[in-house]
N, C-alpha and C positions, 0 to 999 in steps of 0.2 A: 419403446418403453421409456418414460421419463424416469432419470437417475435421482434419488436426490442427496441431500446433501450427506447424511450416515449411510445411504447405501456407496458412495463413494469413499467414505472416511473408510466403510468396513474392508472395501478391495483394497487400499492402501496399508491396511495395515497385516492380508494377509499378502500382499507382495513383499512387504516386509519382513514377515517369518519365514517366507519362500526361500528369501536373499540368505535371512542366518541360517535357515537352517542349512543349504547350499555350501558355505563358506564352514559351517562347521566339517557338515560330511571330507569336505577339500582337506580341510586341516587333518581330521580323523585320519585320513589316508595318506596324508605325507606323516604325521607321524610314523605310523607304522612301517612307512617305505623307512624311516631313518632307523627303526627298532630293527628290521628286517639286516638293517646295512653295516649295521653294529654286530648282530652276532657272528654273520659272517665274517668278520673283521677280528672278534673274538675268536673262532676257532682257528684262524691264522694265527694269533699270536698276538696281532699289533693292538694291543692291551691301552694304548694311548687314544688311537683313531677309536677303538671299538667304544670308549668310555663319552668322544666328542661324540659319537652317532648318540647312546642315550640322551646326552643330558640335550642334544637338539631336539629328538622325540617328546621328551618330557616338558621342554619348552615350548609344543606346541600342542601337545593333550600331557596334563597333569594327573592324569587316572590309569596309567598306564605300571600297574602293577610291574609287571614281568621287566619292563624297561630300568625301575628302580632298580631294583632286586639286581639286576645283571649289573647296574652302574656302580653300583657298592661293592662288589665283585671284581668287574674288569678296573673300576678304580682304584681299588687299594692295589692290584697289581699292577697298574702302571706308575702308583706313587714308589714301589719298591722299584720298578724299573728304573724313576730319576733316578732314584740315592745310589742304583749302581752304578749309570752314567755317568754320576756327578763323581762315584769314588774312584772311576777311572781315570780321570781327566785329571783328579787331582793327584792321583799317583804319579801321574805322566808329568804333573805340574805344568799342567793344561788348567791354570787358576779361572780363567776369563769362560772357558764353556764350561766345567764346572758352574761356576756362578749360573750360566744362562740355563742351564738343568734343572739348577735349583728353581730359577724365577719360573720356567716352563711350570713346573709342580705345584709353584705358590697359583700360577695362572688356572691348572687346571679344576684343585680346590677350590678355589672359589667359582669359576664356574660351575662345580656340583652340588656346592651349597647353596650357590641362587634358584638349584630348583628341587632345595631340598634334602641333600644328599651329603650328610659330609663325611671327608676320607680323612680317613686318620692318620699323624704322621708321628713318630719314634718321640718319645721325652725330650730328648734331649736336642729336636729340631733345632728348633732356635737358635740356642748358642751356636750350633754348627750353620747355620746359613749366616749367622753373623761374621762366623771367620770365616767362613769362604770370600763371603764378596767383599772383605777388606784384603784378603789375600787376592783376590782380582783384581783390584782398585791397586794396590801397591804393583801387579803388573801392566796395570796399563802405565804406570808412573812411569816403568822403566823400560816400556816398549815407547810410550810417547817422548821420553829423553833420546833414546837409540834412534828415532824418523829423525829427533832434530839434529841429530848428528852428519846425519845424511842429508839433512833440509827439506827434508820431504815433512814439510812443515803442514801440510792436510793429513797425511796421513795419523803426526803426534796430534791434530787435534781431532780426529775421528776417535782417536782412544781414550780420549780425556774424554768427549760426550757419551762414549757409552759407558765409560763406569758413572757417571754424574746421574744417567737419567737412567740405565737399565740395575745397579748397582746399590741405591740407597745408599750413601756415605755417611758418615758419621759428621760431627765437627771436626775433628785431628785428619779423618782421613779426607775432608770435603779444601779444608784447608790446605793440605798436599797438591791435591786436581788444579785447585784455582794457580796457585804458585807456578806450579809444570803450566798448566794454559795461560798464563802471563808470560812466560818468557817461550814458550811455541808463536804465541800471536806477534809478539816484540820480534822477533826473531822473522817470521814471517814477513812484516809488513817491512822489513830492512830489507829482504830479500826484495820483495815489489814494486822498491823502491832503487835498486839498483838496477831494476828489468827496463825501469820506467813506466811500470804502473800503478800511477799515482793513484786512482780512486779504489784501487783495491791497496794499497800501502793505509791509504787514510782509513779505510774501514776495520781492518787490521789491528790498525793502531789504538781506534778508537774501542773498539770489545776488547783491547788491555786493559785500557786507560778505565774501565769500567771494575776491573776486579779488586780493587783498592791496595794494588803491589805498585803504585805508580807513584809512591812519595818523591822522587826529585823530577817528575814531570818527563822521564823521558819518551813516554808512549804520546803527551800532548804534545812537544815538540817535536815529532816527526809528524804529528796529524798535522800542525800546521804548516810545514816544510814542506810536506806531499801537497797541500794545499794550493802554495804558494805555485811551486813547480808543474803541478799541473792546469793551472787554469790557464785555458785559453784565450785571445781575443781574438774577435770577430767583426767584422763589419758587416751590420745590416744595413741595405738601403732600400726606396721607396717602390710602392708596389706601384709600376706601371705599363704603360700603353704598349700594346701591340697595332700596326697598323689595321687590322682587322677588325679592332675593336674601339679606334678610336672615336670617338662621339657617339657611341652606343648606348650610353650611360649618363644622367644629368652630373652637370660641372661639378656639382658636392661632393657626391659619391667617392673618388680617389683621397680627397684632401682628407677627407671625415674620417674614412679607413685608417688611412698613414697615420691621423693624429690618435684615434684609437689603439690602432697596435703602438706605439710610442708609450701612451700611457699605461696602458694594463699589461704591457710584455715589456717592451726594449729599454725602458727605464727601470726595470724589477728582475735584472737577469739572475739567476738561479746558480747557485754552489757551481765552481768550474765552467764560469764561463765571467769574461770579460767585453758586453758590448760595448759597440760604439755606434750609437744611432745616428745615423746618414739619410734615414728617410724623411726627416723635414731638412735637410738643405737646399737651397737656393732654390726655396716656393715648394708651396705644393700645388701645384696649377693640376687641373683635370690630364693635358696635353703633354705630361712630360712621359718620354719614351719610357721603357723597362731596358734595365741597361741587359747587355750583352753578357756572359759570362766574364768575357778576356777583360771587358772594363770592370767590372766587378772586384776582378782578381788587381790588377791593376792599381788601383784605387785605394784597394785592402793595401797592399804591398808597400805605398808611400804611409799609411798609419800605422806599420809595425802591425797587422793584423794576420793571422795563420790562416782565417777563415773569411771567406764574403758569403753574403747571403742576398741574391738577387730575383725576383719575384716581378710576374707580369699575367695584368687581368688578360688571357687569353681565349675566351669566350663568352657571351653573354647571349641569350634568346629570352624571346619574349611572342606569348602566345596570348589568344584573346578566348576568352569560352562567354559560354553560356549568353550569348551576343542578342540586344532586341533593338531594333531598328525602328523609325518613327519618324515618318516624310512630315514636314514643314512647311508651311507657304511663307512667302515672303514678299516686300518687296522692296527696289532698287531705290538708290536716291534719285536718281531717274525716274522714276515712278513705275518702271516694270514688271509684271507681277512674274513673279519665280520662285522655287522652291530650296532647302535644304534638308539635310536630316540630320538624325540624330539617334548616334550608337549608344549604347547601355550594355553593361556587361562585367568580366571577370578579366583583371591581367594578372598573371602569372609570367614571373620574370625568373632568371635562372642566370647564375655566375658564378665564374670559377677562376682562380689566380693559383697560377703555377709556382712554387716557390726551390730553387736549387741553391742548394748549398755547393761554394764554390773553393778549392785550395788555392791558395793566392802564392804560395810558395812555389808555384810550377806554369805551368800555361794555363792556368784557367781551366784545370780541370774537373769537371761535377764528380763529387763525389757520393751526394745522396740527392736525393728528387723527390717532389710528393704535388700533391696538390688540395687544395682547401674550394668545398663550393657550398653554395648558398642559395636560397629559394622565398620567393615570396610571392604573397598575393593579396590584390585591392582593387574593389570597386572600382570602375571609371565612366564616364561620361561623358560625350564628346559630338562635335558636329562637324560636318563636312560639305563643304560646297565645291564646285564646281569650279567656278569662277574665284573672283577676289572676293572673298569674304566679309572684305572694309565697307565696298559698295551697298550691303545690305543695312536695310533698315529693320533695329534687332531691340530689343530690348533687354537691358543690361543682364538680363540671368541666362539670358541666351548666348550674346556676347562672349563672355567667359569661356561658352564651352571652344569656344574656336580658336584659344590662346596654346600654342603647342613648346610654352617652354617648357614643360616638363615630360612631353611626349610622354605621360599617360603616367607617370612616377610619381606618385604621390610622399608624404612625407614620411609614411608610415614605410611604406616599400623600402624605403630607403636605408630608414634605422634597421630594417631589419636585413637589408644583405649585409648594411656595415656589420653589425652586433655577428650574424652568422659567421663571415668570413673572417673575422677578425678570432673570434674563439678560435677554430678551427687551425688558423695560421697560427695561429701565436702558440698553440701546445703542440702540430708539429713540426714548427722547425726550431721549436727549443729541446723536444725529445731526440729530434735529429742531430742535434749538435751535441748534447749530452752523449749520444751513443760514440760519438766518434773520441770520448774522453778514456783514455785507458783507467 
């Protein structure tokens, strides 16, 4: 039977109601699992959890009578549950869960009013949630004074964040938090700086320097002291040869890389770190070895550098696909007649340079490793004879194909294992030298 075009609009649009109706019945049915899961929850007692199960029910069918009706019930008993929570805690001058009682009750009122439901709370809420969580805020003030006594300087600043963001402050009372977290964070970043970890000192120092208690600039000078004291200097040098690999690659390729990373990395080193670019010295010829670690270290050692960084292209392949071959006649200056041919096809080149980060303070020894590879592919076109090649009488667009300086590398190949290998290197071994910055 041929369909046509509204006899298929009409099946699309009853698979359509098929789907909602489907997805309704789903819903219908986990509501009522949530309605079911609530009053059992109610009859235990736990007036909190029983009130979370309605207003999920009711969040996913809003017709659900009996679910309302029981939210407004097990809810206003569990808003009396906070306020005796909250009046124990503050008897005990438990300020800080007090408060968190109260914000629970604030949480779960409004959860019942987004689906409809609101619970009601005493006259005189307000005032009283306002002095609790300044009477919690004034403990954190002097539980986070008490850590910095001890220098347990995370812990005075865990109690400054939660009255700030769980607490609502006021101005008098927000002004209090910032003043205690300026002098936890100063205080801190002194401590991190006597450990010797200067990138946590600097960071420190700097979230003071940010709260506007830093009028005689002491929180910016120690950022820049930490600064100072911990940047490192490094010697990088040039990315080269393994015997394996050497003449694998046209003569451009190394030089072009090294001046590439030089320019977009080794000349633009990054907060805590001091290069010293070693990889254009004395030429960048194709042929120059990849140094050794111990030289590396070495080398680093007479520049005053903590760090070397030594890298070598250690493997390269190159495969040929999708190949169409095509016999030629020819002939010799001789006058012989003879043939050649002529490949067509797909190269796909593949390279990879090893890059070790070296301590120059010791023997030369690695302390991180990685490696960076890159991939390309291009057209080629090529001929191949038998004989000497020179002998044939050729016509110049033929000629060309038999010239093997670039052994199959065209210009495009090129830029693009530089461009690839060079990104690659250049963000990790500047993530790798950064990691090793306390």
């Amino acid at each position: 039977m041929r369909r046509t075009p509204t006899h298929l609009r009409t099946r699309l649009r009853l698979g359509a109601a098929a789907v909602l109706a489907a997805a309704a019945l789903a819903a219908c049915a986990s509501a009522n699992k949530r309605y079911e899961q609530g009053v059992r929850m109610e009859q235990q007692g736990r007036n909190v959890d029983a009130a979370q199960r309605y207003i999920q029910a009711l969040k996913k069918d809003r017709s659900l009578a009996d679910a309302r009706a029981r939210l407004q019930q097990s809810g206003d008993l569990a808003v009396a549950d906070f306020l005796r929570e909250a009046d124990a805690d503050e008897t005990a001058q438990r300020y800080a869960e007090a408060a968190d009682a109260l914000a629970r009750l604030d949480a779960l009122r409004a959860d019942a009013a987004g689906v409809g439901v609101q619970l009601a709370a005493p006259a005189d809420y307000l005032a009283r949630r306002r002095a609790t969580f300044d009477r919690a805020a004034d403990q954190a003030v002097s539980e986070a004074s008490a850590a910095m006594e001890r220098r347990e300087y995370a812990e005075a600043v865990r109690w400054l964040d939660r009255a700030g963001r769980q607490w609502e402050p006021g101005p008098a009372v927000r002004g209090r938090l910032d003043r205690t977290r300026y002098d936890a964070l100063y205080g801190w970043a002194q401590a991190e700086m006597q450990a010797g970890r200067f990138r946590s000192a600097y960071e420190r120092a700097g979230q003071a320097a940010t709260l506007g208690f830093d009028g005689n600039g002491m929180a910016e000078s120690l950022q820049r002291e930490a600064l100072r004291r911990g940047t490192v200097r490094v010697a990088i040098f040039h990315v080269g040869t393994l015997p394996n690999t050497r003449n694998r690659l046209p003569d451009n390729v190394l030089p072009a890389l090294n001046r590439q990373l030089a320019d977009r990395f080794w000349r633009q080193s990054p907060q805590w770190l001091e290069v010293i670019d070693e990889s254009g010295r004395a030429g960048t010829g194709y042929n120059r070895g990849a140094l050794e670690p111990s030289q590396g270290a070495s080398a680093a050692q007479r520049m005053g550098a903590r760090l070397a960084v030594v890298m070598a292209l250690d493997s390269v392949r190159q495969t040929e696909g999708e190949v169409v071959t095509q016999r030629r006649t020819a002939k010799t200056t001789s006058g012989a007649d003879t043939a050649y041919t002529v490949r067509e096809g797909r190269m796909e080149t593949w390279a990879r340079v090893t890059w070790r980060v070296v301590d120059a303070s010791g023997w030369g020894s690695v302390i991180d490793q990685g490696s960076a590879t890159a991939r390309s592919g291009a057209d080629f076109r090529k001929a191949e004879y038998r004989g000497d090649w020179r002998t044939l009488v050729l016509p110049a667009s033929d000629r060309v194909l038999f010239d093997e300086g670039d052994r199959g590398y065209g210009r495009e190949t090129v830029r693009e294992l530089v461009s690839g290998l060079s990104d690659e290197l250049g963000r990790e071994v500047y993530d790798a030298l950064v990691r090793r910055i306390q």
